[in-house]
N, CA, C and O atoms as a GROMACS GRO file, in nm:
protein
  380
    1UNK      N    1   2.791  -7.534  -9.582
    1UNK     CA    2   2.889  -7.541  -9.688
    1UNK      C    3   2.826  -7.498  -9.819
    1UNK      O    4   2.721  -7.544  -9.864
    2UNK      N    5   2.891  -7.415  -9.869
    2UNK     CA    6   2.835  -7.313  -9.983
    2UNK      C    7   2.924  -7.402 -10.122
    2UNK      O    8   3.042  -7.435 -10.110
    3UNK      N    9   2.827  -7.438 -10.274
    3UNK     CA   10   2.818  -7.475 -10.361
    3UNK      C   11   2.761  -7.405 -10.451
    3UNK      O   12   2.717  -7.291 -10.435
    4UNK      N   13   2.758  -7.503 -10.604
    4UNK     CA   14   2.703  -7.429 -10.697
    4UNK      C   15   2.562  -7.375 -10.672
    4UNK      O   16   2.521  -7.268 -10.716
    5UNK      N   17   2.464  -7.496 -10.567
    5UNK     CA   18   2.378  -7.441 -10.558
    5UNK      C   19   2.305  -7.391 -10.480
    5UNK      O   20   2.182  -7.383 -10.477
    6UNK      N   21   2.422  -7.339 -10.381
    6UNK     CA   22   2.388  -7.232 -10.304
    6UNK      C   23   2.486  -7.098 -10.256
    6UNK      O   24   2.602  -7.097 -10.295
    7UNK      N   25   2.443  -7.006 -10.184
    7UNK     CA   26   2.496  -6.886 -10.155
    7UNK      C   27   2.521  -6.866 -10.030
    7UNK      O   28   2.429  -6.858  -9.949
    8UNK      N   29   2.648  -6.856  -9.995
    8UNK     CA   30   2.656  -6.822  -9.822
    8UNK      C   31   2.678  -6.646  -9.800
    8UNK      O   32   2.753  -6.561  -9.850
    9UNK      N   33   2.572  -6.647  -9.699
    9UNK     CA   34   2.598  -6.537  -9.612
    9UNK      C   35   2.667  -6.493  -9.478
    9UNK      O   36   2.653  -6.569  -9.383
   10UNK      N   37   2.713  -6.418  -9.467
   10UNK     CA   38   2.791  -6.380  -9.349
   10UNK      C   39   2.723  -6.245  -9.299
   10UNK      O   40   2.686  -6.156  -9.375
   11UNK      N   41   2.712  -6.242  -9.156
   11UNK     CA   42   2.612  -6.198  -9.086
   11UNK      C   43   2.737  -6.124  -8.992
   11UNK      O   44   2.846  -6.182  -8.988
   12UNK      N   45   2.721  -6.023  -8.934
   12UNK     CA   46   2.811  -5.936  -8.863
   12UNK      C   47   2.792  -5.847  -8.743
   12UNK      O   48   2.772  -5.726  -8.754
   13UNK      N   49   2.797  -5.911  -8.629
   13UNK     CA   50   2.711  -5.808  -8.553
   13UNK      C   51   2.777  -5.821  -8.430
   13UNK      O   52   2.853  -5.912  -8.394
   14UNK      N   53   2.717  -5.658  -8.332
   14UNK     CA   54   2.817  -5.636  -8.229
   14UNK      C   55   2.871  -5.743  -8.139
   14UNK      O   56   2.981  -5.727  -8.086
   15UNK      N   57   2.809  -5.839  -8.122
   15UNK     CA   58   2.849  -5.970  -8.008
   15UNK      C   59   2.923  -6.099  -8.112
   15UNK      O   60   2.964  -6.194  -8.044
   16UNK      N   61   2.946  -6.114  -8.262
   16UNK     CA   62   2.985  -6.206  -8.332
   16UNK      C   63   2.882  -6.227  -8.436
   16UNK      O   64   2.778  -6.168  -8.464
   17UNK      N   65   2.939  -6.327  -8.482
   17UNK     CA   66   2.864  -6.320  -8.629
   17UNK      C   67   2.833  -6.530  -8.652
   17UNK      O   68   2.835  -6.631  -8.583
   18UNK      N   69   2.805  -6.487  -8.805
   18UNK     CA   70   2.693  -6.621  -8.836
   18UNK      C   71   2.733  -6.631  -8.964
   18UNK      O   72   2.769  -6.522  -9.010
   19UNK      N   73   2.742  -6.733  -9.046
   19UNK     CA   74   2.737  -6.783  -9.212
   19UNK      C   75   2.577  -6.822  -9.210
   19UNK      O   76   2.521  -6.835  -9.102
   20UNK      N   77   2.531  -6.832  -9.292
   20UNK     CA   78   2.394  -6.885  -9.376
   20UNK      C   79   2.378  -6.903  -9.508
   20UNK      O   80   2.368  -6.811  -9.588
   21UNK      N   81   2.376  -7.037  -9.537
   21UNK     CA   82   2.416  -7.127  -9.679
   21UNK      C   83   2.214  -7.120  -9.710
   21UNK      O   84   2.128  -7.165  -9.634
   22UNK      N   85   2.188  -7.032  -9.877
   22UNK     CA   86   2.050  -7.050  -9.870
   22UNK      C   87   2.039  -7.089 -10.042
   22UNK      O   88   2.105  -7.041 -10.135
   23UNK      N   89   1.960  -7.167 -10.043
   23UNK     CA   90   1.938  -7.232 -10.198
   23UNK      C   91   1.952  -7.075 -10.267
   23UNK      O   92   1.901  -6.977 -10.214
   24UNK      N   93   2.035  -7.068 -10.400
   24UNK     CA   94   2.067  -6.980 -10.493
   24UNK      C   95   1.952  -6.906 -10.564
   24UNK      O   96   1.940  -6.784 -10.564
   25UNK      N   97   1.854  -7.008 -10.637
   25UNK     CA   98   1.787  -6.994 -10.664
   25UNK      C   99   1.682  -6.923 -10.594
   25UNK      O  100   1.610  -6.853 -10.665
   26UNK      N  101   1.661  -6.927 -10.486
   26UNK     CA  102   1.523  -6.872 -10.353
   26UNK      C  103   1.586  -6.731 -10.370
   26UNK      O  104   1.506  -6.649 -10.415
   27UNK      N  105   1.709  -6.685 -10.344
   27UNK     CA  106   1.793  -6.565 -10.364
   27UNK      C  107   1.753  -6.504 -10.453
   27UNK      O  108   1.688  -6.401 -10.435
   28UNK      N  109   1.793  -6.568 -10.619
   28UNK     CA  110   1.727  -6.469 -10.733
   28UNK      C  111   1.560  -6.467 -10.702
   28UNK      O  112   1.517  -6.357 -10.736
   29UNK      N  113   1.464  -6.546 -10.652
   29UNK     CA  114   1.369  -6.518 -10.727
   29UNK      C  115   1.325  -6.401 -10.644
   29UNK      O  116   1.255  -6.320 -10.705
   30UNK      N  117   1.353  -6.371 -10.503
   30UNK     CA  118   1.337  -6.263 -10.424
   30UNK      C  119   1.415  -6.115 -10.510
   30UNK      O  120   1.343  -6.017 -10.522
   31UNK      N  121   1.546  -6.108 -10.561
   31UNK     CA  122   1.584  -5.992 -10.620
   31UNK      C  123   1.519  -5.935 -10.642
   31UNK      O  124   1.432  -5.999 -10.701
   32UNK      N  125   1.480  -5.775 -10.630
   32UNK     CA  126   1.428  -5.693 -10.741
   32UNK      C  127   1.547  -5.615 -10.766
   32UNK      O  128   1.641  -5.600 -10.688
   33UNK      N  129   1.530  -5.543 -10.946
   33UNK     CA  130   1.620  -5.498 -10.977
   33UNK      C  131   1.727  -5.582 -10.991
   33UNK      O  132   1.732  -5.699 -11.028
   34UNK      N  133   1.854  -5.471 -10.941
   34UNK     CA  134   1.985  -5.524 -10.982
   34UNK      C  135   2.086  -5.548 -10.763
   34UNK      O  136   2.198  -5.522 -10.719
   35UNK      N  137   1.955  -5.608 -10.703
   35UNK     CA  138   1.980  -5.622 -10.555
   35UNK      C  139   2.096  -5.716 -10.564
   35UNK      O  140   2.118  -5.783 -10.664
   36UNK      N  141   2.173  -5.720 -10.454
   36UNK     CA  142   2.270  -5.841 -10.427
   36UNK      C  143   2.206  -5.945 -10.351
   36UNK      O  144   2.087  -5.943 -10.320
   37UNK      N  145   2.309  -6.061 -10.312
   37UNK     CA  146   2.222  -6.140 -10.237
   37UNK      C  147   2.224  -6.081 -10.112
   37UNK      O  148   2.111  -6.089 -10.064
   38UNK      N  149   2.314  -6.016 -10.024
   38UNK     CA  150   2.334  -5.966  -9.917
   38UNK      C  151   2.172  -5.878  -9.886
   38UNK      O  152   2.082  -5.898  -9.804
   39UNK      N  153   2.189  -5.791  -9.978
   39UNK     CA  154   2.028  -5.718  -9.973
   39UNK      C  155   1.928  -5.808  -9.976
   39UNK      O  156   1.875  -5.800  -9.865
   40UNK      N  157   1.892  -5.861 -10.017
   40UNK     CA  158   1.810  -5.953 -10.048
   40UNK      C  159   1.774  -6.026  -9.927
   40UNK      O  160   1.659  -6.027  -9.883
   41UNK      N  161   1.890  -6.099  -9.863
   41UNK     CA  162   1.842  -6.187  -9.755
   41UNK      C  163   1.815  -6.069  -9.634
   41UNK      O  164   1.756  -6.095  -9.530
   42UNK      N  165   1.876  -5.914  -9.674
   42UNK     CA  166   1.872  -5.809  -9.523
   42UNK      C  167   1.706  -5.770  -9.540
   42UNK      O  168   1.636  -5.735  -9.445
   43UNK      N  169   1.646  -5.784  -9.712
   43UNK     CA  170   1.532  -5.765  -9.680
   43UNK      C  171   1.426  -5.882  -9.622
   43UNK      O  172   1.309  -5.850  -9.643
   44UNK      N  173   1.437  -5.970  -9.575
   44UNK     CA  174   1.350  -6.131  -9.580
   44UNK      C  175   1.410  -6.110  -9.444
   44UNK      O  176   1.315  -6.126  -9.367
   45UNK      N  177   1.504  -6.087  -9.383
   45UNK     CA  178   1.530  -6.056  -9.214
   45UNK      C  179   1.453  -5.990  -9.187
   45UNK      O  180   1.357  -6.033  -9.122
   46UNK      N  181   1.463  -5.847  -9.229
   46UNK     CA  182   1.322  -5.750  -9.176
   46UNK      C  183   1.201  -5.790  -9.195
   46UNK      O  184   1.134  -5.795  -9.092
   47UNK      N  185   1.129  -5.832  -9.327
   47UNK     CA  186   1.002  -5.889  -9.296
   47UNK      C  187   0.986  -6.009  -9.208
   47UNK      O  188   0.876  -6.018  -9.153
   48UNK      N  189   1.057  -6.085  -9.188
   48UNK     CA  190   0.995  -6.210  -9.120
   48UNK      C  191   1.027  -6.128  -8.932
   48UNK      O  192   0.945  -6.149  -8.843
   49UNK      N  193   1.147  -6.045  -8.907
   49UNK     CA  194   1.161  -5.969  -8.773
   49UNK      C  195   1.014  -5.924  -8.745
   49UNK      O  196   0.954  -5.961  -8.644
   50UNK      N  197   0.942  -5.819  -8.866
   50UNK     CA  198   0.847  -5.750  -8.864
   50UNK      C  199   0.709  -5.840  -8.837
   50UNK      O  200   0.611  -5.796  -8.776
   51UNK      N  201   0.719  -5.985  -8.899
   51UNK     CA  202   0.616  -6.090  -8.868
   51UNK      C  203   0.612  -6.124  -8.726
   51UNK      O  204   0.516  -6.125  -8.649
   52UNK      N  205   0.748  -6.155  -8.705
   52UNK     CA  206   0.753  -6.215  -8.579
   52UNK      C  207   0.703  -6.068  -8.435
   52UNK      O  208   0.658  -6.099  -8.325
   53UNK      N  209   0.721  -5.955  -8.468
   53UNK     CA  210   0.713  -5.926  -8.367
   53UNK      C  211   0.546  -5.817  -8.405
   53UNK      O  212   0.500  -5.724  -8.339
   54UNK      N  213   0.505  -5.867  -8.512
   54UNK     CA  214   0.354  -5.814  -8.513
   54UNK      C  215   0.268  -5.942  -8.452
   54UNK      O  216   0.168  -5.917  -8.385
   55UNK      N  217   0.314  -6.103  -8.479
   55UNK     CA  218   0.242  -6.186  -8.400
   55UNK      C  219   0.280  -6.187  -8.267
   55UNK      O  220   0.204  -6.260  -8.204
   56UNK      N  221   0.358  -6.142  -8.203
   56UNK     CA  222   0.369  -6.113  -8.100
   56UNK      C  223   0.291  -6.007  -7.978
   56UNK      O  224   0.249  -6.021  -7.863
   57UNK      N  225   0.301  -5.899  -8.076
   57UNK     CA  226   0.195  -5.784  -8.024
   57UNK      C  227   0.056  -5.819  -8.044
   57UNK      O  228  -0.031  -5.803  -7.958
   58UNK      N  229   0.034  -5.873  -8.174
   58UNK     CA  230  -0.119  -5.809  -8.187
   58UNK      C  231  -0.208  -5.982  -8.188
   58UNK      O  232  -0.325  -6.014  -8.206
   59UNK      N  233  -0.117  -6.037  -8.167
   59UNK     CA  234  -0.189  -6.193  -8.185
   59UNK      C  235  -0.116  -6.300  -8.079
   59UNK      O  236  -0.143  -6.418  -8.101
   60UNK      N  237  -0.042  -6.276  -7.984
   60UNK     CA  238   0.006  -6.300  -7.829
   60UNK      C  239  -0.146  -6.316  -7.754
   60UNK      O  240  -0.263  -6.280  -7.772
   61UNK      N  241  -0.069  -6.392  -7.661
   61UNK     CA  242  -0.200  -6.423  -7.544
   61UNK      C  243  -0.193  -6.287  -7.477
   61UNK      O  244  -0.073  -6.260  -7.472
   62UNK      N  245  -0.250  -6.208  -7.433
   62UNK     CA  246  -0.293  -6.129  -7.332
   62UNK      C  247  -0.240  -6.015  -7.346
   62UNK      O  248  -0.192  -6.028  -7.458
   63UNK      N  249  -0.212  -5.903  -7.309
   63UNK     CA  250  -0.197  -5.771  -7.309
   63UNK      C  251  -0.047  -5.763  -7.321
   63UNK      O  252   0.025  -5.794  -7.225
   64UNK      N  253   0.016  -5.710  -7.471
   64UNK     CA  254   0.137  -5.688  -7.465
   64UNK      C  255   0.199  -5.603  -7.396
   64UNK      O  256   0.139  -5.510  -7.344
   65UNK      N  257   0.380  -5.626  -7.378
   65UNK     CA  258   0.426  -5.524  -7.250
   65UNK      C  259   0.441  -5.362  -7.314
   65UNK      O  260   0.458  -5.330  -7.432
   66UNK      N  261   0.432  -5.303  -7.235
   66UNK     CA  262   0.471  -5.154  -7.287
   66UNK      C  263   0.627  -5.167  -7.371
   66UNK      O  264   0.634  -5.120  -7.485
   67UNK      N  265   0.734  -5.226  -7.317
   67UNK     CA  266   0.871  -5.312  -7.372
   67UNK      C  267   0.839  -5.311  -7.513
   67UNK      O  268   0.876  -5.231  -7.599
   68UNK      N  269   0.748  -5.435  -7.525
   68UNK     CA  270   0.723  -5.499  -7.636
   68UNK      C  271   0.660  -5.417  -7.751
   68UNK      O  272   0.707  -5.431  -7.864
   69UNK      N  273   0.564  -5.337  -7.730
   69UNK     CA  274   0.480  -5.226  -7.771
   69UNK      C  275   0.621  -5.157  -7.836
   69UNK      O  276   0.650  -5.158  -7.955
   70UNK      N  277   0.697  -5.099  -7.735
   70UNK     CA  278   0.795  -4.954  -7.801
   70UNK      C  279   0.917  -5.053  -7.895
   70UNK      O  280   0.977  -5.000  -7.989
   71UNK      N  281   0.942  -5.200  -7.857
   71UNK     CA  282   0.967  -5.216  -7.991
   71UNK      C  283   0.927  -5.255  -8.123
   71UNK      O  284   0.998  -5.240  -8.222
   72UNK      N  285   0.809  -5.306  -8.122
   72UNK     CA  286   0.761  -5.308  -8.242
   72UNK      C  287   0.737  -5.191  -8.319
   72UNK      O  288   0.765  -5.203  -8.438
   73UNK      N  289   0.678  -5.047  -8.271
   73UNK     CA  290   0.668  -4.959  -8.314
   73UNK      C  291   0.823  -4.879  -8.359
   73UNK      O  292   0.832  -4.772  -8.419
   74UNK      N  293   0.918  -4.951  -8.320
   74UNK     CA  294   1.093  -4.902  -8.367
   74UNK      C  295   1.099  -4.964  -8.497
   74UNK      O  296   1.120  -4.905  -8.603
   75UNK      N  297   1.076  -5.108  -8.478
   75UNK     CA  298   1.057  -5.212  -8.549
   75UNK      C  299   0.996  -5.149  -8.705
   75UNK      O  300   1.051  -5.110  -8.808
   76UNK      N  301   0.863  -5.164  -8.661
   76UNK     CA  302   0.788  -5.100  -8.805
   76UNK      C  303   0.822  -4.943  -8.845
   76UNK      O  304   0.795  -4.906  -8.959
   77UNK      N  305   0.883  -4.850  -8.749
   77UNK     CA  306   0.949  -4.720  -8.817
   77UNK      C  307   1.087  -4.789  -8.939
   77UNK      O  308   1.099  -4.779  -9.061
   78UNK      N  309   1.142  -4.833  -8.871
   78UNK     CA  310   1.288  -4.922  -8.969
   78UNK      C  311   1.238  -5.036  -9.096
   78UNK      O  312   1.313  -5.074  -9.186
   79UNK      N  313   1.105  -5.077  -9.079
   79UNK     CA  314   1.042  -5.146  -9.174
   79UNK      C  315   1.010  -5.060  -9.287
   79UNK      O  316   1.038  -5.076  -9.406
   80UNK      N  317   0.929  -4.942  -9.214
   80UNK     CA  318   0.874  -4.843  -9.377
   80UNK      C  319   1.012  -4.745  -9.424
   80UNK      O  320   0.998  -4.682  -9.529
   81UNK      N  321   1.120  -4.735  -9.364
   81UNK     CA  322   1.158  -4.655  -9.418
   81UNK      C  323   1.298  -4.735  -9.497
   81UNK      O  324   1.371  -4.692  -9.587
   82UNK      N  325   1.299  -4.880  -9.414
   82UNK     CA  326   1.346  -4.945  -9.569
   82UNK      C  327   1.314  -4.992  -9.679
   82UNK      O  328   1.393  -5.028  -9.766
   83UNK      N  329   1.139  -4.998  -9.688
   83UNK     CA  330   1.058  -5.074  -9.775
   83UNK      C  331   0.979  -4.943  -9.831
   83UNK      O  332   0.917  -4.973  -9.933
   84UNK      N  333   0.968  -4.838  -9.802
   84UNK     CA  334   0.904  -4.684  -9.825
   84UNK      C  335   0.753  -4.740  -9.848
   84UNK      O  336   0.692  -4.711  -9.951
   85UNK      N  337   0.688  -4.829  -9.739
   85UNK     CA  338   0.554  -4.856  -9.738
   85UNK      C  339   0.545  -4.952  -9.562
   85UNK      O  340   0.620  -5.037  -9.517
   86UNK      N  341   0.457  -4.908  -9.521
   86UNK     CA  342   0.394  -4.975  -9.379
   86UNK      C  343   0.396  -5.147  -9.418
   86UNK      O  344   0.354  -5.194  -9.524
   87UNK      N  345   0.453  -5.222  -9.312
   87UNK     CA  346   0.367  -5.370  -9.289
   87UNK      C  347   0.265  -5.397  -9.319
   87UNK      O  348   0.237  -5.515  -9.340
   88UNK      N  349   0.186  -5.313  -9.329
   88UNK     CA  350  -0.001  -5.356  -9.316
   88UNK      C  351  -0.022  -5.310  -9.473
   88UNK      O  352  -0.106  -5.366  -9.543
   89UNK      N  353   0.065  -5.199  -9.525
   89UNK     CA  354   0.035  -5.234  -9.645
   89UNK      C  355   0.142  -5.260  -9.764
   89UNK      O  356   0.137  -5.202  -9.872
   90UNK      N  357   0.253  -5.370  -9.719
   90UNK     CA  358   0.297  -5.471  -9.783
   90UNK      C  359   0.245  -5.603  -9.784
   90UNK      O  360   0.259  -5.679  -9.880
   91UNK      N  361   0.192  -5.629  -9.692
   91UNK     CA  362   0.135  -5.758  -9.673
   91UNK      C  363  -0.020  -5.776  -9.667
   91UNK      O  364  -0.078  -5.884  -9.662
   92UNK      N  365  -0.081  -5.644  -9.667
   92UNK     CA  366  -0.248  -5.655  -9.647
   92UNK      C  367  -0.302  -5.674  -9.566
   92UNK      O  368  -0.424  -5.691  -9.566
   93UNK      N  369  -0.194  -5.681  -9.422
   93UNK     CA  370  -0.220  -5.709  -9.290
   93UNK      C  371  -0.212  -5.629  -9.218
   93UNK      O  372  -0.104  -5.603  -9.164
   94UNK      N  373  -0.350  -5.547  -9.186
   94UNK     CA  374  -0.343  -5.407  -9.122
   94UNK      C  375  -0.481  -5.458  -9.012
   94UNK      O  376  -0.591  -5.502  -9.046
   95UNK      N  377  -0.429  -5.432  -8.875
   95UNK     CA  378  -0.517  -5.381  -8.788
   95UNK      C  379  -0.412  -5.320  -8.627
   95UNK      O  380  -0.470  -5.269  -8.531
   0.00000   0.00000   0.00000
């Protein structure tokens, strides 16, 4: 339930969708520029997607699947070319 001091999102996707009520404030301090909140939370989806599936590959128990491999590498193509810089060097986490 969305209030003064917070912002709901609505999420839209081929199988149904989702609301997400997130403190207002966490919203602005992520903005750059003149972003909406919509942008804002689509960018904090991709990095934490991009977290989750680099600890997956490169910090998983045992030899990731070839599967897993061709999506992370989809993954981080759609990362730099919405962020116009690599994972490893937005975050300093390169190997």
């Amino acid at each position: 339930m969305a209030d003064s001091q917070t912002i709901e999102i609505s999420i839209d996707g081929p199988d149904g969708g989702d609301d997400l009520a997130l403190p207002a404030p966490l919203v602005d301090m992520f903005a750059e520029n003149d972003e909406n909140a919509a942008e804002v939370v689509g960018d904090l989806a991709m990095i934490n997607a991009a977290q989750q599936i680099h600890a997956a590959v490169a910090h998983g128990q045992g030899e990731p699947s070839e599967e897993l491999k061709a999506v992370e590498s989809l993954l981080m193509s759609l990362f730099e070319e919405r962020f116009g810089q690599t994972f490893g060097e937005m975050t300093g986490h390169d190997h």
